[in-house]
Backbone as JSON, one array per atom type, in Angstrom:
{
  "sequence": "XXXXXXXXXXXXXXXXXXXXXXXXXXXXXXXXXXXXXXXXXXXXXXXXXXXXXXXXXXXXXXXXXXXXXXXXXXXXXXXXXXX",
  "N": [[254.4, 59.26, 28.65], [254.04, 57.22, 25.95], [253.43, 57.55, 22.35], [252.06, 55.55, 21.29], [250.93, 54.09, 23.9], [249.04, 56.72, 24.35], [247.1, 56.74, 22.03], [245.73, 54.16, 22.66], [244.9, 54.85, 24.84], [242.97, 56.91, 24.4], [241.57, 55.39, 22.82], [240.5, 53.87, 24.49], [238.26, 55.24, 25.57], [237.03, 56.61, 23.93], [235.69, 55.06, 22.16], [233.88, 53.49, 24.24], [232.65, 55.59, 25.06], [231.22, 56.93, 22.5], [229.57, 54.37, 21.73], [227.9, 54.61, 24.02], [226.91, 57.11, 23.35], [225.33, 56.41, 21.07], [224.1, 54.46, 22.03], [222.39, 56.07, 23.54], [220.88, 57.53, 21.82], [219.48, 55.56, 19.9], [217.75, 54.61, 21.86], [216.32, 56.82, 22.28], [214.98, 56.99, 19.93], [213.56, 55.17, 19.97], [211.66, 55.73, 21.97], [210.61, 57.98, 21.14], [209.37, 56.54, 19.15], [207.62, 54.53, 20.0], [205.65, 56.48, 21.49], [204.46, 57.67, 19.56], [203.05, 55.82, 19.02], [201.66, 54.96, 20.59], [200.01, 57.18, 20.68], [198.45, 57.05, 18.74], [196.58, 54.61, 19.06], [195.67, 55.39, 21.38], [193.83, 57.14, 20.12], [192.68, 55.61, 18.26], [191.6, 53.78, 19.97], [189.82, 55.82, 21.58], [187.84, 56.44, 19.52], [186.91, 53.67, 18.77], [185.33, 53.9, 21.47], [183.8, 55.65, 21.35], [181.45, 54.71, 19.72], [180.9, 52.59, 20.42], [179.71, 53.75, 22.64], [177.09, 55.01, 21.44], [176.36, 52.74, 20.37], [175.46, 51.62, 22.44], [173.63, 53.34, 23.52], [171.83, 53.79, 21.49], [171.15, 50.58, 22.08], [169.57, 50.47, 24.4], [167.42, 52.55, 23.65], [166.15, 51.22, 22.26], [165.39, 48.52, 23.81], [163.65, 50.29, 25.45], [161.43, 51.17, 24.13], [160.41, 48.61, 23.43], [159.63, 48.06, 26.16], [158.05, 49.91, 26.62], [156.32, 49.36, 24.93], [154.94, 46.59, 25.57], [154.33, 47.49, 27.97], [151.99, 49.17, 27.0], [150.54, 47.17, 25.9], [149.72, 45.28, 28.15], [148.27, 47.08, 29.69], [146.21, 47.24, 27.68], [145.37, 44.64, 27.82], [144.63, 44.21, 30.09], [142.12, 45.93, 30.27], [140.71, 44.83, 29.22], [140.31, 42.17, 30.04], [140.28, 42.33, 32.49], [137.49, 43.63, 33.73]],
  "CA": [[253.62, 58.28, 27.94], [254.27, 57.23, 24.57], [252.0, 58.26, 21.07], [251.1, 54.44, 21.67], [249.8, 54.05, 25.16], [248.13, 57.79, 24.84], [246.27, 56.2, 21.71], [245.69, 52.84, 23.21], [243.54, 55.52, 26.13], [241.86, 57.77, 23.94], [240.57, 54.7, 22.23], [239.26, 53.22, 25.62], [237.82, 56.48, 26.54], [236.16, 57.11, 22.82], [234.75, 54.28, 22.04], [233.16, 53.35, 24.87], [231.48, 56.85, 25.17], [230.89, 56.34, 21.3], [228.73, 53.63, 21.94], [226.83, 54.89, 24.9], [226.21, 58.15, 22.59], [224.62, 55.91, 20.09], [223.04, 53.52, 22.08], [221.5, 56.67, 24.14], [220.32, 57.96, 20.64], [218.73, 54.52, 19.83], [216.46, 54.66, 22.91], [215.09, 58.31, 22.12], [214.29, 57.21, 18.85], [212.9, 54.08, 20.39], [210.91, 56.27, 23.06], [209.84, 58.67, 19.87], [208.63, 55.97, 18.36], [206.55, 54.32, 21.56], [204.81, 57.54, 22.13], [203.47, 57.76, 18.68], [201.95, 54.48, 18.02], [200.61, 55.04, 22.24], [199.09, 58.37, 20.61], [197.81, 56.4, 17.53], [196.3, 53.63, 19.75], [194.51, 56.26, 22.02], [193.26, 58.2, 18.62], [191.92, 54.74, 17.77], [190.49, 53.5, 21.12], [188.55, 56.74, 21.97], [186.96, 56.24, 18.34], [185.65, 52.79, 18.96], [184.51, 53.74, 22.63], [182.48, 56.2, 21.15], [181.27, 53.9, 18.72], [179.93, 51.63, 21.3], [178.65, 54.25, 23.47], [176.56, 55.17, 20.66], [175.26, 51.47, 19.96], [174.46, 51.2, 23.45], [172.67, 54.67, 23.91], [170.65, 52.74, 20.55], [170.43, 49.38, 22.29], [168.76, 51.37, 25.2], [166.28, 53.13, 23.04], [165.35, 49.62, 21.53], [164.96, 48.6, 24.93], [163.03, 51.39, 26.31], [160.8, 51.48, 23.04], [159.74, 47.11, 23.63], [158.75, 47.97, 27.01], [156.35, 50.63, 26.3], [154.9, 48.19, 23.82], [154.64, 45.66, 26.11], [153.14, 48.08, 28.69], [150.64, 49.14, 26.41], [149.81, 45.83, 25.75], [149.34, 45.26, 29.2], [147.36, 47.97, 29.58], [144.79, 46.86, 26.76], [145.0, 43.16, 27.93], [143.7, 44.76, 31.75], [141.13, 46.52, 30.15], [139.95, 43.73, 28.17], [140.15, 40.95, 30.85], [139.88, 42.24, 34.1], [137.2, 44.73, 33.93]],
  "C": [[253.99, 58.31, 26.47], [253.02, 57.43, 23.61], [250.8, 56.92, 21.41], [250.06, 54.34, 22.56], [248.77, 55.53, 24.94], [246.73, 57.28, 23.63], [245.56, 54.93, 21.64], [244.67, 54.08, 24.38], [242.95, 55.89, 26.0], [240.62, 56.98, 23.8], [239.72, 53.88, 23.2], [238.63, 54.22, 25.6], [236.61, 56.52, 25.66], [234.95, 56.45, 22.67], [233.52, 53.64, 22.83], [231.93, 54.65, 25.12], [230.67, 57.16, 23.29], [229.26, 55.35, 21.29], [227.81, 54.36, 22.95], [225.93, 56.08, 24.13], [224.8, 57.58, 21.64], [223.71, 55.01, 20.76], [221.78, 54.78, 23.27], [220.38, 57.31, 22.47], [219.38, 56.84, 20.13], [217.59, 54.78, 20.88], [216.0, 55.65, 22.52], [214.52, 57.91, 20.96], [213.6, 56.07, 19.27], [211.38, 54.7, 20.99], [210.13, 56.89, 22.08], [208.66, 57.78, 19.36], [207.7, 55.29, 18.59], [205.4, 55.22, 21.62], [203.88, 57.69, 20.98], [202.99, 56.78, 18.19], [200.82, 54.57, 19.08], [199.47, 55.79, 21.94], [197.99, 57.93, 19.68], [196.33, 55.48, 18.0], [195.06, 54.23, 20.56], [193.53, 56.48, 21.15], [191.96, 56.36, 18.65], [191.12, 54.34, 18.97], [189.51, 54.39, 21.66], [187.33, 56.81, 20.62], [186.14, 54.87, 18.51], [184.89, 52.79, 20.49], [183.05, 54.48, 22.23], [181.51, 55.91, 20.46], [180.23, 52.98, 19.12], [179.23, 52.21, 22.35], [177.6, 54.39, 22.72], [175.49, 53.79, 20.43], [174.43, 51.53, 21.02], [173.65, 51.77, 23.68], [171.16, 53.78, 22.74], [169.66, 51.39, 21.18], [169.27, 50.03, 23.54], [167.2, 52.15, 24.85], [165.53, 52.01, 22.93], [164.52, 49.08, 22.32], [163.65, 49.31, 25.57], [161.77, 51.19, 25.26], [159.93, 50.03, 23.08], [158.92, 47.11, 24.96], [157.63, 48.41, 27.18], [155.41, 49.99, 25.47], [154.35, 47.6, 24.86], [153.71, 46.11, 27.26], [152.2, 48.43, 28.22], [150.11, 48.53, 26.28], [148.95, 45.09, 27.36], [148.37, 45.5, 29.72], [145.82, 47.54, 28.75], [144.61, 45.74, 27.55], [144.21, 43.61, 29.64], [142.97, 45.17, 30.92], [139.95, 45.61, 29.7], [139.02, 42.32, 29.11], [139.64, 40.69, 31.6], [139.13, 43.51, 34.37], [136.48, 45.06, 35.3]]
}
């Protein structure tokens, strides 16, 4: 083989594995960079779940707190009405 053809083969050989090197290096930093916005995303969605468990545990009280009125009221308005 001549100097030619042997660097006319390297350079198929190189470049092509060249590229795959780099475009495998692209994806990890791709994948890197996926995982920490995923982690970010979590971080943030377990903060507003708890956020709204919280209201609701509130709206619940609120709840719970109108009925006993209303049963007390109840309560008086039987005593009052229907004795």
């Amino acid at each position: 083989m001549t100097d030619a053809q042997l660097l006319t083969l390297a350079i198929a050989i190189i470049v092509p594995l060249s590229l795959l090197l780099y475009s495998n290096s692209r994806i990890t930093d791709t994948k890197e960079t996926l995982r920490a916005e995923i982690g970010e995303t979590k971080q943030t969605l377990r903060a507003e779940m708890e956020a709204l468990r919280a209201e609701t545990a509130a709206g619940f009280v609120r709840i719970e707190r109108a009925i006993e009125r209303l049963e007390t009221k109840l309560v008086i308005h039987e005593l009052e009405h229907h004795k």
